[in-house]
Structure formats: structure tokens, C-alpha cells
Residue, then its C-alpha position, 0 to 999 in steps of 0.5 A: x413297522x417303521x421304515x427307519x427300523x427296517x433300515x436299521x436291521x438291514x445294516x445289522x445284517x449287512x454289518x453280521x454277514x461282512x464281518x462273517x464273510x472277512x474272517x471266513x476270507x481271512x482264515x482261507x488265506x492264512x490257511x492257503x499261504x501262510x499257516x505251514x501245516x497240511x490244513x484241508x482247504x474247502x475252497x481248493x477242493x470245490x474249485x479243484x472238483x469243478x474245474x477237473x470237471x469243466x476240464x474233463x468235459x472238453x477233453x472227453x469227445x478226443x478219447x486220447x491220453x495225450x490231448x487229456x493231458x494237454x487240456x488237464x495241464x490247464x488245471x493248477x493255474x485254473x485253481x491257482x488264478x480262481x482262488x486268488x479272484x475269490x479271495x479278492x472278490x469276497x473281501x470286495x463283498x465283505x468291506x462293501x457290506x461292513x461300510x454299508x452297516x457302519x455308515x449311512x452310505x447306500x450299499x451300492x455306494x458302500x461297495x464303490x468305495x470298498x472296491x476303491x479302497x481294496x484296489x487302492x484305485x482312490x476315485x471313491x473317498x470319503x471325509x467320514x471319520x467313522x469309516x477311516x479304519x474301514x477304507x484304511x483296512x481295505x487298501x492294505x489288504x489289497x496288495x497284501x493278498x496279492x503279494x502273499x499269492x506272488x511270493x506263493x508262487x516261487x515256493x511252489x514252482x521250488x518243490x515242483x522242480x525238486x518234485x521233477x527232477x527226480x522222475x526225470x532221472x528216474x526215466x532211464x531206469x523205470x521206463x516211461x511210464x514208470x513200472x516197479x518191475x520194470x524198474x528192477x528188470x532193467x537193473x537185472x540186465x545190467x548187473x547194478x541191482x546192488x545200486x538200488x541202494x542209492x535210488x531207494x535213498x533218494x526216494x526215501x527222502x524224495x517221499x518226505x519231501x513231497x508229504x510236507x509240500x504236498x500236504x501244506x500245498x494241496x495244489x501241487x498234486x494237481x501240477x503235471x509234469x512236463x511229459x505227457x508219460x511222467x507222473x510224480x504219483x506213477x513214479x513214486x508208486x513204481x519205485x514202492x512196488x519196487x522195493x516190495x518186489x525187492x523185498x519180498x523175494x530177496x530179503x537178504x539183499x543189500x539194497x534191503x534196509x534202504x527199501x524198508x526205509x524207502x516203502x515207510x516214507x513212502x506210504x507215510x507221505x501218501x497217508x499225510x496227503x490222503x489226510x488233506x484231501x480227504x482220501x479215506x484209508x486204513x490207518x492200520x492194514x493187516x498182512x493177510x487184507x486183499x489188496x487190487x492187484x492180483x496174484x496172476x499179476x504178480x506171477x508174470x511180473x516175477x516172470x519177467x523178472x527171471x527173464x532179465x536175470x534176477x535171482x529170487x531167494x523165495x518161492x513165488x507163493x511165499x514171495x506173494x504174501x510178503x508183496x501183498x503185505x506191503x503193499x495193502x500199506x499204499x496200493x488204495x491211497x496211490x490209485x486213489x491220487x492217481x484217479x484224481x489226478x488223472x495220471x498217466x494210466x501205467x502198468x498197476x495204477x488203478x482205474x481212472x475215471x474215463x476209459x483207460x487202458x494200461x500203458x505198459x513201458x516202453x524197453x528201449x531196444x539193446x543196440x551194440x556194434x557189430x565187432x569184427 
């Protein structure tokens, strides 16, 4: 076979796999940063997998939460800097092989010119008329990609303080790490279980608001917070188990319509999420379907709950299968988020990948001045 016809078919594959390697390039980047949908996004999840991975390695010998924290705080920028260097290090590769199947440039002069031209360097240039739309091609899309990451980022750090600061507040009330018992425990003893109302409100909308961001950016679920013993995931299931609690042993509450609402938008935004990432999940639970958590669980949550002052208008029995069917809506879609995000491991928040024991809250202690 001639030597010109060998050439000639390396270009063609050069010219195939570049423009194969640009539109799958292109699609990543619309997909990530500009398409507003909760799109699945392969690149995100293996650098997400092989980071967690490299992350969880160096944290493993020091068996501690709080130093696993630390080291795993390093994952979302990790995710963020490596996609970015992906996406610019393909369209390298794939303006480099384009150049090299439409001109008569070597590949390795292909690929100096390409990345001259992607990083709008300029010490590479050609008088080639054929491949101008090629160099002009690479030079806009260099800064664009890097411009599109930037303003990526002031969207991101916005819903990500919206995210915070409700489990800031809900610090006081919940515990740290947050616990749904401990949540209604603490109203119990201070006779405002009729404000439960306003808080079951502002999750309801806190939900929705974290399954459209967090769907539409998959990476938020890998930012922490800024306390070792916070955690969007363990906050959100805490004020879920909650409103169950709530439910299930006082229907009649006046809190009780707002935490109806409060558990609909809660296991709706946690099934958009499982949709994007992968999670599998029953779409459709039966009442009566086993869910982790056990009976004995439960009886000594009520238990507590009697302690701090709460009045149940249901038996324990009855008011268990009204809590277990709400809660097959949510419980495998929450421990699941949980584990691959390593939260903090509270009190009914399922196993992690490493060896974790359950933190129970911590109660501060009721000082009062002594009176005369």
C-alpha cells in the first residue's frame, strides 16, 4: 500500500476521532454549565468516584471524623479544578487532531498550533488560509470555557450559602449533629411545638430549593459544610424524621399540614437528586414495605420524647406504622446520599463506607440562676 495512502487515512482518523472528541467536549460543557436541567454527567461522576477514592485512602490510617472531614472538604474543588483541566486538555487534543487531518502539518505541529491557539498564546501561527476557522475556532473557545467556569462559580457558592444557612439556624433546635427526635425534644421542653409550623415552612421551600440546584449541579452534593458536625443531608433528613415523628403521633397538631408539605418536598427533592446521580429507588412505596430503621429505635425516640414533655395522641404501635410509612418515601434515597458523601454519621443515618459509630447529639445543659 503506498506510503501516501497511509497518510491519508491516518489524517481521516485524525479528522473522525477531533471532531468526535469536540462534540463530546462541547456536550460536557453545556451539560455542566449552561443547559438548566438535572442532566447526569459521566465526567462528574468518575472524577467525583476517583477523587473520593484518593481522598478516602489518605484519610483511612487517622480513624478519626474530624480529620476525614478535613481531607474530604478537599473534594469539590478537586472535581471542580479537574474538570475544567479535562475540558481544556481535550479541545487541546481535539483542535490538535482537527488541524492535523485538514492541513499538511505534522501532528505534533498540529498540536503546537492548537494549543497556541486555544490558550490564545500566539507563538505558533500559520498563513494557511484553510486552517483559519480552525485556529479562530480554538482561540474563542479558550476563554470561553474558562469564562463560563468563572461565572460557574458565583452560582454555585449562592446556593451553597442559601444551603448553610438554614442548617445554621437549625443548630439550636436540632442539636449538632442534627437528630429528628432530638429536633421535636427540644421544642417539647420549651413549649414551642406549635412553632414547628414556621420551620416545617421554610424546609418546605429549603427542599425545593436544593433539588433544583442540586440536580442542575450535581457537584453541590459534594461541598461540605463549614463545621465538621453539620451536614445539609443529616439536617434535611433530621427535620423529615420530624415531621414523621410529628405526624404520626399527633395528626392533629397545628404544625401538621405544614409537615405534610414539608416531608412531599423533601422526598421529591431527594428523588430528583437520586435520578441525577444514579440512586435507584422505588418510585412508588408501599405503607407496609420494611424500611432500616427499627421498631426498638423508635420506641426509645418516643421515649425521649415523653421525657422532654411531649403529649402523643396515638398508641406507640399505631403511631409506628403511620412513621414507617412515611418514611419508606425517603429513608434508602437519604442513607444513600449520606454514605457517598460521607456525612457526618448521626443518630438514624445509615452506614458509611468506613467504620462509624452513630454521634448522638449533644443537649446543652439547662443552667438557671440560682434565686434568692
Amino acid at each position: 500500500m503506498p506510503a501516501g495512502s497511509d497518510d491519508g487515512r491516518v489524517r481521516w482518523l485524525s479528522g473522525l476521532v477531533g471532531g468526535a472528541l469536540l462534540v463530546l467536549t462541547v456536550g460536557s460543557i453545556l451539560r455542566n454549565l449552561v443547559v438548566p436541567r438535572g442532566l447526569e454527567s459521566v465526567l462528574v461522576r468518575v472524577l467525583w468516584r476517583g477523587f473520593r477514592w484518593l481522598l478516602d485512602l489518605i484519610a483511612r490510617p487517622f480513624r478519626s471524623y474530624l480529620v476525614r472531614d478535613k481531607v474530604l472538604a478537599w473534594l469539590a474543588p478537586l472535581v471542580l479544578i479537574a474538570t475544567l483541566l479535562w475540558w481544556l486538555f481535550t479541545l487541546f487534543l481535539a483542535y490538535g487532531l482537527l488541524l492535523h487531518a485538514f492541513s499538511t502539518l505534522s501532528l505534533s505541529s498540529a498540536l503546537r498550533e492548537a494549543g497556541s491557539s486555544l490558550f490564545t498564546l500566539g507563538f505558533a501561527s500559520t498563513a494557511r488560509g484553510q486552517l483559519t476557522a480552525i485556529d479562530f475556532l480554538a482561540a474563542v473557545t479558550g476563554p470561553l470555557v474558562v469564562a463560563l467556569q468563572i461565572a460557574y462559580l458565583p452560582t454555585l457558592y449562592a446556593a451553597y450559602n442559601r444551603r448553610e444557612t438554614e442548617v445554621t439556624l437549625l443548630l439550636s433546635r436540632a442539636g449538632e449533629p442534627a437528630w429528628g427526635p432530638e429536633l421535636l425534644a427540644r421544642q417539647a421542653l420549651v413549649g414551642t411545638l406549635d412553632e414547628m409550623r414556621g420551620l416545617y415552612e421554610n424546609w418546605e421551600r429549603l427542599a425545593a430549593s436544593i433539588g433544583e440546584s442540586h440536580t442542575n449541579y450535581p457537584i453541590l452534593l459534594a461541598f461540605r459544610s463549614p463545621r465538621p458536625y453539620r451536614s445539609w443531608i443529616i439536617s434535611l433528613l433530621a427535620v423529615l424524621d420530624a415531621a414523621a415523628l410529628h405526624l404520626s403521633l399527633t395528626p392533629g397538631s397545628p404544625a401538621a399540614g405544614a409537615g405534610r408539605l414539608m416531608l412531599r418536598s423533601g422526598f421529591t427533592a431527594l428523588r430528583d437528586i437520586a435520578r441525577v446521580t444514579g440512586i435507584k429507588f422505588n418510585p412508588d412505596p408501599q405503607p407496609e414495605d420494611p424500611i432500616q430503621l427499627t421498631f426498638a429505635e423508635y420506641a426509645d425516640a418516643v421515649a425521649r420524647l415523653t421525657s422532654a414533655g411531649f403529649v402523643a395522641e396515638r398508641t406507640i404501635d399505631h403511631a409506628w406504622a403511620h412513621f414507617r410509612g412515611w418514611r419508606v418515601n425517603y429513608e434508602h434515597v437519604a442513607y444513600e446520599i449520606a454514605r457517598r458523601i460521607d456525612a457526618v454519621p448521626a443518630m438514624w443515618s445509615g452506614p458509611r463506607d468506613w467504620p462509624a459509630e452513630q454521634m448522638p447529639p449533644i443537649r446543652p445543659v439547662d443552667r438557671r440562676p440560682h434565686v434568692q
